[in-house]
N, C-alpha and C positions, 0 to 999 in steps of 0.2 A: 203042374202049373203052367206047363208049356200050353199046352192047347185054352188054357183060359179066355175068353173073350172079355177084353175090354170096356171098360163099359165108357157111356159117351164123354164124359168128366174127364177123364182118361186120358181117352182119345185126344181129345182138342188141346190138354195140358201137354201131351205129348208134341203134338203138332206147333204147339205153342214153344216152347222149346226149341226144338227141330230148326223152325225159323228163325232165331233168334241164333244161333249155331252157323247156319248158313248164311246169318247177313255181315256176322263179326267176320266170315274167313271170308266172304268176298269182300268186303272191305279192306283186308290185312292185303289181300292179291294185289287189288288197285293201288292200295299203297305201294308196293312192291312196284309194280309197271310206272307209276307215279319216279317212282325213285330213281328209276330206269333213265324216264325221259330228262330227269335233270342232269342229270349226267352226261346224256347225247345232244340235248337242247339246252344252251347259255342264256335264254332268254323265254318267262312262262309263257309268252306272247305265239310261240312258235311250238308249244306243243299241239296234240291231237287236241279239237274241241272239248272233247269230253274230259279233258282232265286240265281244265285252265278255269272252271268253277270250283268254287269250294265243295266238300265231299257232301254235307248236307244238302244242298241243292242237288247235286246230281240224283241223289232220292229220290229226292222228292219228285222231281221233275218225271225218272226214270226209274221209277218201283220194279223190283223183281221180284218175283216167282218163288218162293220157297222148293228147292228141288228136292227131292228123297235120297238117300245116300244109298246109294247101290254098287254094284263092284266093279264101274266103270270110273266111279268119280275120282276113285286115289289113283290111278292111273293118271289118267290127265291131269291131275295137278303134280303130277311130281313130273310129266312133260312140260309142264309150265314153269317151274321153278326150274327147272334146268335150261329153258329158252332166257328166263333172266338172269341167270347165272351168265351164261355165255355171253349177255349184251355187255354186264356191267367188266366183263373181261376187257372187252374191245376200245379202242385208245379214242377219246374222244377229242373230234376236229377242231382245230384252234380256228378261230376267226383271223382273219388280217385286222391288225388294229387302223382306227381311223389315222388318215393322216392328217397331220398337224400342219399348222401355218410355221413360213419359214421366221427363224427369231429376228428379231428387228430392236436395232440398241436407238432408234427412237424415242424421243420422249413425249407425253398426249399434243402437247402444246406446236409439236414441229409437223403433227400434221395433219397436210392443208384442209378444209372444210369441205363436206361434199357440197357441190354445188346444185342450185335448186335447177330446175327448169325454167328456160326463160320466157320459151310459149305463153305461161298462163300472166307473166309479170306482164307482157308486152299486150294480152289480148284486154286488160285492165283498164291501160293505160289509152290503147285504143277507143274502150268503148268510152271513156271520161272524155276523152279531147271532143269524140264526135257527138256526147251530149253540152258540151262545153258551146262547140260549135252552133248546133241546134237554136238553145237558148239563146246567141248571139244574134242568127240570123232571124227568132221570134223578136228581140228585141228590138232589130231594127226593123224589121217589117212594120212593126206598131209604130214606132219614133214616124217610118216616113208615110203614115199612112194617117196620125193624127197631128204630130208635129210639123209644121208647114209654115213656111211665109208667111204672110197677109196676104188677100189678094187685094192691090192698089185698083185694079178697074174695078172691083166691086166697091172700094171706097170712094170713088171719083163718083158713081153712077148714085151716091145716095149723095154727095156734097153739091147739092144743084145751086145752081146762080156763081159758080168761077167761074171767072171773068175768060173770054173766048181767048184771048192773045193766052194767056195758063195753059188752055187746054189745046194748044196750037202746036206750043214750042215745045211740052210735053216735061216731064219727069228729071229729074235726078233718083240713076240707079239705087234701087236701097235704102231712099231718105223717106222717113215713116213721118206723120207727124200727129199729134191727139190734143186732147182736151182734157183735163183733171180737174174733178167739179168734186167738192167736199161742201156737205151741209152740214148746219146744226141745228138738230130740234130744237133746244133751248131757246133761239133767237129766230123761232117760226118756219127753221127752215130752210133761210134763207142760206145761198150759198157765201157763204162768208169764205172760201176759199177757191180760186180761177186760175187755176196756170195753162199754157201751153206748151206744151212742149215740140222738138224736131229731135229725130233719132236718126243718126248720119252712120250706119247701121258700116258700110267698108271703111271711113275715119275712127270709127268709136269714139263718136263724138256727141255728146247729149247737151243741150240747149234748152232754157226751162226760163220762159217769162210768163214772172205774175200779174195779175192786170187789179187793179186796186175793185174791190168790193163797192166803193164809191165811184166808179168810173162813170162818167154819164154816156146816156143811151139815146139814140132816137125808138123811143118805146109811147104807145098810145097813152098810159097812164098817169097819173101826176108828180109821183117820186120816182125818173126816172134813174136808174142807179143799177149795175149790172146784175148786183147781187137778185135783187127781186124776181128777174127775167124765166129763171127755173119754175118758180113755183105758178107764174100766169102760164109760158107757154113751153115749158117742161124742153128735152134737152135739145130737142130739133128747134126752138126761139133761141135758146142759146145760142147755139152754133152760130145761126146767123148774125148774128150781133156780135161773136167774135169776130166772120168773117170781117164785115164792116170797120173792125179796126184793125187788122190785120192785111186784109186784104185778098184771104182764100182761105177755105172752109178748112178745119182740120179731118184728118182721114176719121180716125178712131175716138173715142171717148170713154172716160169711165169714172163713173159717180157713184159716193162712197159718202158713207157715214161719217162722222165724225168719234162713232165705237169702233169701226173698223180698225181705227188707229190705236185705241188700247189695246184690244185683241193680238195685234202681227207686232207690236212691240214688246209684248210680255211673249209672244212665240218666237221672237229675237232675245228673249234674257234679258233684257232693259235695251236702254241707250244711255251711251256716256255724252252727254251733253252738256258744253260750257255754257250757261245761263247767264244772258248779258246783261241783265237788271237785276236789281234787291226786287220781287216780286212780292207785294199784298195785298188782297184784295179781298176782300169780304162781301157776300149776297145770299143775306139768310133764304131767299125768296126763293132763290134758285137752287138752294142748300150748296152754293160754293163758296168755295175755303181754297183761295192760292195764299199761298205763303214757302217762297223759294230765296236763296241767298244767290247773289250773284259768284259765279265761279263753275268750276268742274262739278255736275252733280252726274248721278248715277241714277234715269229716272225708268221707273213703271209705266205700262199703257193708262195708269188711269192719271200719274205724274204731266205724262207724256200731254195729255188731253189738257188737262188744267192751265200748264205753259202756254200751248197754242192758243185756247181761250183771252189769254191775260192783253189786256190793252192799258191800261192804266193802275194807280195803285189808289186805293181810301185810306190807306193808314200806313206810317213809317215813313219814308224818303216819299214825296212828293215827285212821282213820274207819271207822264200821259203821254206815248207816244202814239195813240191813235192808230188808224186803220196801216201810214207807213211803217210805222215800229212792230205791227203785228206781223205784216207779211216777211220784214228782213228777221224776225223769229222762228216763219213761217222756213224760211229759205235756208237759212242756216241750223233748222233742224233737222231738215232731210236731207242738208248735207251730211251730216253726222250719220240721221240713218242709212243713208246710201252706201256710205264707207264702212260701217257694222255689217249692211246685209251682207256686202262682198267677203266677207269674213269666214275662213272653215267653221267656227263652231254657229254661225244661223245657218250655212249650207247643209248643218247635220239635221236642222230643222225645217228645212224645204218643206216635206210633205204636209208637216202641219201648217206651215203661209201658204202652199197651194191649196190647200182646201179651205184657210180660209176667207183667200181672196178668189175662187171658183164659187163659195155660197155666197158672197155678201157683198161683191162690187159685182155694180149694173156698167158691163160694156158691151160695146157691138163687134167684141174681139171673141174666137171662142178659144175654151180652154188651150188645145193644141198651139194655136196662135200665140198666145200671153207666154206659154212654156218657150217658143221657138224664141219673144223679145226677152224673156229673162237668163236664157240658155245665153245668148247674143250679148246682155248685158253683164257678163260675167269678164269680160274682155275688155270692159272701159276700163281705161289704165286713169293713174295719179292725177290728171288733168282731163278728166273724161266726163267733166259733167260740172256744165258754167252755167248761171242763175244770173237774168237779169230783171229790173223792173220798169213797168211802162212808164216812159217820161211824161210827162207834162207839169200843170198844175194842182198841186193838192191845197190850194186854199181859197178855192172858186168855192162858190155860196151861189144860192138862187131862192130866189122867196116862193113860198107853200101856201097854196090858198085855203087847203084843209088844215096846215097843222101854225096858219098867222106865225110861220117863224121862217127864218134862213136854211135852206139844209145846205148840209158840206157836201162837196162833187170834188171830183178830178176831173179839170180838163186835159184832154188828150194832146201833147205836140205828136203832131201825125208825121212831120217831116223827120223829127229824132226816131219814131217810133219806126218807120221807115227803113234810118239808116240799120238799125236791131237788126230787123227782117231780113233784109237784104245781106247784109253781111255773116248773117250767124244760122236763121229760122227759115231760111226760102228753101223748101221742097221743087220746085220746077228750075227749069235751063235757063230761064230769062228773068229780068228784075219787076220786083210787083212794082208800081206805079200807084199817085196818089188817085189817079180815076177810078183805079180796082176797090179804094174806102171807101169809105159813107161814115165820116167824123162831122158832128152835126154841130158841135162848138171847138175848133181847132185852135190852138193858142202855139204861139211859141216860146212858153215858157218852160220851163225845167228846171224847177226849182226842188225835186223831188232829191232824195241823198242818193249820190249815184256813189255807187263803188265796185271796183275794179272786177272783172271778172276772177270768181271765184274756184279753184279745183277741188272735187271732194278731195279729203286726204284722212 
């Protein structure tokens, strides 16, 4: 049986075998060497590569060889197991332990915080101030590049016909002075409301004279009466027919609706307004409806509107105070609203009164301008704003050949109206004179209700 050849089934089962024999003892070896290094090595991190994978990967990775057993192989394994016999003899090296932090009978609370860097807190801090700055000097660049003065020679150079001795002796630094023209549709039109004003801009002092609606005029037409003057020869006839009672043309103007006034009173929150009369009035025609009690009322831009309108009552208390009792309603309304506007909470509402006195009043001021007199009138103090009316006669009459009746005028006392001017409204260094008027029925009477000058408060 010795010399039998094997046949191939055999063969391969044998060889099958064979390898299976030789992967179990090299496995068992490496184990051995394995065991080795942990002994000499405290850490797997630090053994030879090939024995710091698990033993399946190392296979797979690293497949061997099925060898044949011949009569060299028990030899060198049993030199091998004696080279690991001798390792695992040898006294393996202790490491130096870590050294440890010294103890500390502190407690968390006692100690102190680490501190941050102050570089990045200071470079923060820098770049806010210098966008801070930025913005301030964008802001003022616009303020003085839109915000501005008035300029008075361009006012002087549209006021033609002041009197040469005016334009001689020349200015008062600062003193502004205008026109405030208020129409009503309702009543054609006409301007039923005329003040002038003087704005003493280094006193902070405001000066505001009404001129009656009946004032008489030297005008071509047959009812001559101020009011009319806007709608024939629009705001450049005015003027001049102010000057004429005045005595020199006002600088600036500005002409406004009688909605204007609802609108900037409701974008003021009302007005508190003490109402001097039981107001009643009825006009289906017109579809108005006043009906106000006299006292402290709390009124709306369209309240607001109704008051101003009111001249007389049809029902209730029997009052007609005429075109005089309109304008001292007139006067003592915006006294009220003047003392509201200066108030923080309409100031919270600025933007909406500039835009809607930028769309809807006609002046020869431009935006920048009006911002600079409203900036400026923030500074009238408790007595900064006195309201007076033109003296004369309110109960001249003159006969109508269109309308076969009397109408009612104001004659003008030019001499009282004069001493007004001069003492309170004169814009130039020198005193106006009765030759700078053109008052074409002059009277001296004054029979109009005069009272004291008044301070918003």
């Amino acid at each position: 049986m010795k010399g039998r050849r094997l046949s191939e089934e055999e063969r391969r089962q044998r060889e099958k075998e064979e390898r299976s024999r030789q992967r179990i003892l090299d496995q068992a070896y490496r184990e051995a060497e394995r065991a080795v290094y942990a002994r000499v090595y405290q850490d797997e991190y630090d053994y030879p590569q090939d024995f710091r994978e698990p033993r399946d990967r190392v296979y797979e990775e690293r497949p061997r060889r099925p060898r044949p057993l011949d009569s060299d192989t028990i030899p060198r394994r049993v030199e091998m197991e004696d080279t690991i016999l001798h390792r695992l003899e040898e006294p393996i090296p202790q490491k130096e332990p870590a050294r440890q932090p010294p103890p500390t009978n502190r407690r968390p609370e006692d100690i102190p915080p680490i501190k941050k860097k102050k570089g990045m807190k200071r470079k923060i801090i820098l770049s806010v101030l210098i966008l801070l700055a930025f913005l301030l000097v964008v802001g003022l660049a616009v303020h003085a590049i839109f915000v501005r003065a008035p300029d008075l020679d361009k006012a002087e150079s549209q006021g033609e016909g002041t009197h040469p001795a005016l334009l001689e002796a020349g200015r008062r630094e600062d003193v502004y002075t205008f026109l405030l023209v208020g129409r009503d549709d309702a009543g054609g039109g006409n301007t039923d409301t005329i003040m002038v004003g003087c704005y003493d801009v280094p006193n902070d002092q405001l000066d505001v004279l009404s001129i009656y609606r009946d004032t008489l005029v030297d005008v071509p037409w047959e009812i001559k009466k101020v009011n009319s003057v806007y709608n024939h020869l629009g705001i450049e006839g005015l003027l001049e027919e102010v000057r004429d009672l005045i005595g020199y043309t006002p600088d600036y103007y500005f002409v406004l609706e009688l909605d204007i006034v609802e609108e900037l009173v409701d974008a003021m929150g009302g007005v508190d307004y003490d109402v001097p009369y039981d107001m009643h009035y009825d006009d289906p025609t017109q579809d108005l409806h006043i009906h106000y009690d006299a006292g402290m009322q709390h009124l709306t831009g369209a309240d607001a509107v109704k008051v101003l309108r009111w001249r007389k009552n049809n029902s209730g208390p029997s009052i007609s105070v005429g075109d005089v009792g309109r304008v001292e309603v007139q006067q003592s309304f915006m006294k009220a609203m003047v003392s509201q506007a200066l108030s923080f909470s309409t100031l919270t509402n600025i933007k909406e009164i500039a835009e809607i006195v930028d769309t809807k009043l006609d002046s020869n001021l431009t935006y920048g301008e009006m911002v600079w007199f409203g900036e400026h009138a923030l500074f009238l103090g408790e007595d900064g704003a006195r309201f007076h009316s033109l003296p004369g006669d309110y109960t001249g009459r003159l006969w109508s050949q269109t309308y076969q009746n009397y109408q009612s005028y104001v004659f003008v006392n030019d001499g009282a109206l004069l001493d007004i001017i001069n003492n309170h409204m004169n814009p130039y260094t020198t005193a106006i004179t009765s030759d700078m008027q053109h008052v074409i029925y002059g009277t001296t009477v004054n029979n109009l209700p005069t009272t004291e000058d008044t301070a918003v408060g």
